[in-house]
C-alpha positions in Angstrom: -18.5 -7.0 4.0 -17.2 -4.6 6.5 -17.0 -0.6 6.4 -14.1 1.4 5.5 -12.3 2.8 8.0 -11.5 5.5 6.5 -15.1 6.6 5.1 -17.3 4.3 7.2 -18.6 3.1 3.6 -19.2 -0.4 2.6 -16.3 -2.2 1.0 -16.7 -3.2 -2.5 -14.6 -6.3 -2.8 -14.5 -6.7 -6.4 -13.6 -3.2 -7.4 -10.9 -3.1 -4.6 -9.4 -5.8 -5.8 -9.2 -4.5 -9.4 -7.3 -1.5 -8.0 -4.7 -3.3 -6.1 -3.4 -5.5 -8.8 -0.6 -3.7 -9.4 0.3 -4.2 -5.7 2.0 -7.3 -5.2 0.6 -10.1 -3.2 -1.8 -8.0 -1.4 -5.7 -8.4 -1.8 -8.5 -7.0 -0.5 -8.4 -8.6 2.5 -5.0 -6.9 3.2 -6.9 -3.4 3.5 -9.7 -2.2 5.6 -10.4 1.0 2.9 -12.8 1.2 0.3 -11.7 1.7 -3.6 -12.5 5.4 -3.4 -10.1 6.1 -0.2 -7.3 3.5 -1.7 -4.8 5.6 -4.1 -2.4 3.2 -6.3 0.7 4.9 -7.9 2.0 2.7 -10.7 5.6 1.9 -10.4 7.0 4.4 -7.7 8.6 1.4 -5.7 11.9 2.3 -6.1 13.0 -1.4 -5.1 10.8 -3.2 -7.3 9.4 -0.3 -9.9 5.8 -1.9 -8.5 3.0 0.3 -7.1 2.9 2.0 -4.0 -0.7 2.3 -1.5 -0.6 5.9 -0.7 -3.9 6.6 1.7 -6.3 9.2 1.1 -5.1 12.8 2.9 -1.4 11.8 2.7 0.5 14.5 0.5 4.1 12.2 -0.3 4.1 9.0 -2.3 5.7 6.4 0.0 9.2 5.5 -2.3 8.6 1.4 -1.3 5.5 -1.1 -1.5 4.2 -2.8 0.8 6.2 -6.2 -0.8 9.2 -4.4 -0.2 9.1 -3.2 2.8 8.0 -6.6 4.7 10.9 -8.3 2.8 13.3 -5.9 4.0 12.0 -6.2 7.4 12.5 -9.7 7.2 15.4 -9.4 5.2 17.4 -7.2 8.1 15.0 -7.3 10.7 14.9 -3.1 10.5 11.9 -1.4 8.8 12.9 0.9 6.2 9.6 3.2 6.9 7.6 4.5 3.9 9.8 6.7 2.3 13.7 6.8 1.5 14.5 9.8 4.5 13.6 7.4 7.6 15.6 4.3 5.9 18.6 3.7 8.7 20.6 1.2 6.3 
């Protein structure tokens, strides 16, 4: 089990994992946070209508998920960013 980076508290696998479902393709092994510092917002991809990770002390929603983003990277070889206002399409 390893610490959260973000909290220095052990990782609860199992309960992680619960949380990211809504996230796809990712598992716990994707993150290095604990289920308390992890925030999932249902259906705010506005590529996919999936959820969006949005870390603990971050204020804006990120408008893609994780999914989308890496497939647009390798999709057009630019990353879109987070959010809508840094996409350079």
């Amino acid at each position: 089990m390893q610490p959260c980076q973000n909290c220095q508290a052990v990782i609860d696998e199992y309960i992680l994992d619960k949380q990211l479902e809504p996230l796809r393709d990712l598992t716990v092994d994707d993150f290095n946070v604990c289920a308390d510092c992890a925030t999932i917002v249902g259906e705010a991809c506005v590529e996919c209508g999936g959820a969006v990770y949005v870390p603990r002390g971050v204020a804006a929603t990120p408008d893609y998920c994780p999914a989308c983003r890496s497939e647009h990277i390798e999709r057009t070889g630019r990353d879109p960013g987070w959010t809508l206002d840094t996409t350079t399409c």
